[in-house]
N, C-alpha and C positions, 0 to 999 in steps of 0.2 A: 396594477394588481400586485398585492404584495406579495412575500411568498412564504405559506403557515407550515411549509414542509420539516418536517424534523431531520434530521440529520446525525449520524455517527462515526465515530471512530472504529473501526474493522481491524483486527489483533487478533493474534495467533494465543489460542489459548493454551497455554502451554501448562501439562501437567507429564508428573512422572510415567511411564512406560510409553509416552507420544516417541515416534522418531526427530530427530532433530538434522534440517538440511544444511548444508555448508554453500559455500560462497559458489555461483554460477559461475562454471569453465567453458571457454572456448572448446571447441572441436578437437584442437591439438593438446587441451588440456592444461590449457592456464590457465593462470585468473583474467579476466574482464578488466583492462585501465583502469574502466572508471565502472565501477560496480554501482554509483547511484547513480547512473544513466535510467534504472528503472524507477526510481523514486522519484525525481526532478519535476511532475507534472507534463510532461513533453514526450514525444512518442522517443523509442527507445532506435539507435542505428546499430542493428547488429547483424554480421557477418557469419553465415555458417549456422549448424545447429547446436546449441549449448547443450552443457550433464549439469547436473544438481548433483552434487552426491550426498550419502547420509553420512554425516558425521556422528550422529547417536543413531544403531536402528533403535524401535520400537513398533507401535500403534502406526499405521498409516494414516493419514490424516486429507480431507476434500481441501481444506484452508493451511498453507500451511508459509511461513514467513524465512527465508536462505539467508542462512549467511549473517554477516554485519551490517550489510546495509538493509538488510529486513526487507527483502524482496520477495515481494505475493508468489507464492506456487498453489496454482487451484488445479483439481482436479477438473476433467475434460466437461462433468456435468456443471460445476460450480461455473465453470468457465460459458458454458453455454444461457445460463444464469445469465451473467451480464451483456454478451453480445445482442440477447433479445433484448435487454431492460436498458442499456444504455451504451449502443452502439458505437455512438459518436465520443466516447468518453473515455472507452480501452483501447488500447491495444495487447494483443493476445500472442505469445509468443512462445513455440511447441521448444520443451524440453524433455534430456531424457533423462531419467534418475534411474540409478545405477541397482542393478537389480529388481526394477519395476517396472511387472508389462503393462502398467494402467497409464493411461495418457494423462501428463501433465503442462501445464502452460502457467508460462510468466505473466502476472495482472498488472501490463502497467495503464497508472490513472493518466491521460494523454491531457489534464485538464489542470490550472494553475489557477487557483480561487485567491481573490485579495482579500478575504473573511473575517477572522480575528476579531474575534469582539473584545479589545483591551482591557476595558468597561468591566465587563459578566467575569472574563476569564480569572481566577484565584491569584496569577500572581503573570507579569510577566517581564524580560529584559531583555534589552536590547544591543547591540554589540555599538560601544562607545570610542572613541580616538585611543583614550588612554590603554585598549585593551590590546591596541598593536595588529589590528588586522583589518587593514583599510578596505580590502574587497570584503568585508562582512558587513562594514559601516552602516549602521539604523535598519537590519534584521534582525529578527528573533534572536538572543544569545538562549532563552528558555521559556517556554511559555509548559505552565502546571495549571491545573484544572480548567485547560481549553476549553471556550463558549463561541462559538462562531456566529453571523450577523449571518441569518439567512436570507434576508433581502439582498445579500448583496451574492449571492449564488447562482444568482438568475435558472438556467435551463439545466445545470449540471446535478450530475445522479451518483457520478462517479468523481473524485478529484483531490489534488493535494494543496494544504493551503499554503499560499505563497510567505514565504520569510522561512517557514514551519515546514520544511517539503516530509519530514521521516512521519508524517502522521494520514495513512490514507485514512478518507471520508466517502461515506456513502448515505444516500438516500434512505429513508425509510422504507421505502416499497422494496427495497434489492433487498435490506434487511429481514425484512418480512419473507420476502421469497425464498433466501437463502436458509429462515427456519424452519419455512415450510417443508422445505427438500432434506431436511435434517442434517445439513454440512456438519462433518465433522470437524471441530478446530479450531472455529469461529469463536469471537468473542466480541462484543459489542458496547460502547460507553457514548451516551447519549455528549453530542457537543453544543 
């Protein structure tokens, strides 16, 4: 059966007066090693309970993207969003943001899709010998107007595509759900 599923890009919509979060801290108040421990498609190993903190306040936001490595902060309802709609595909990770009593959690997609449609996508490159970074060698260097092969997604609702990890992907149905519930922050680009 093939698969007629649509699929999107999930982005922090970012306009002027929204708050803007900084980079997720440790307990004792550093930074995270490796801050795309949450992006990488693989569940996240983390120690202790992490802060968010606001680096811009403003608008509080349900959707909202940390830091540099652009790490999901959903709020506790967005978050419940996904644990129903695709279980097997997050891991949900309680954070605390600095002066906010509303429950927030880290979205990581626990899922690594080989997807990419070379073909559809507008432009894309790939990291070559001459570019000097042998552990990147025939991944992504950039891929712009991303098209992904939804046959090849199989059961995943939620995930990151492989070569490409800084771009989460979601289902159409969580899309849907997530407008239904009027999340604030959200932003969505058909792939």
């Amino acid at each position: 059966m093939l698969n007629q599923s649509r699929y999107f890009r999930l982005m922090e919509n970012v306009q002027a007066g929204n708050w803007y979060l900084g980079d997720p801290l440790t307990g004792q108040g550093y930074e995270m090693e490796n801050f795309r421990a949450f992006s990488s498609g693989r569940p996240a190993e983390v120690s202790g309970r992490l802060t968010v903190p606001i680096d811009e306040p403003g608008r509080r936001l349900d959707f909202s993207t940390a830091g540099a490595g652009a790490t999901p902060v959903v709020h506790i309802r967005v978050a419940a969003i996904f644990a129903e709609m695709a279980p097997n595909d997050v891991q949900l990770i309680p954070v605390d943001i600095q002066g906010c009593p509303d429950e927030y959690l880290i979205l990581v997609a626990t899922r690594l899709v080989r997807c990419i449609d070379d073909n559809a996508s507008e432009d894309v490159m790939y990291w070559k010998p001459e570019d000097g970074r042998p552990e990147k060698l025939g991944m992504y260097r950039s891929v712009y107007g991303m098209r992904i092969d939804p046959t090849k997604v199989g059961d995943a609702k939620v995930f990151r595509t492989w070569g490409w990890t800084g771009v989460l992907i979601v289902s159409e149905d969580i899309k849907t759900a997530m407008e239904r519930a009027n999340v604030t922050g959200a932003e969505f680009e058909a792939v």
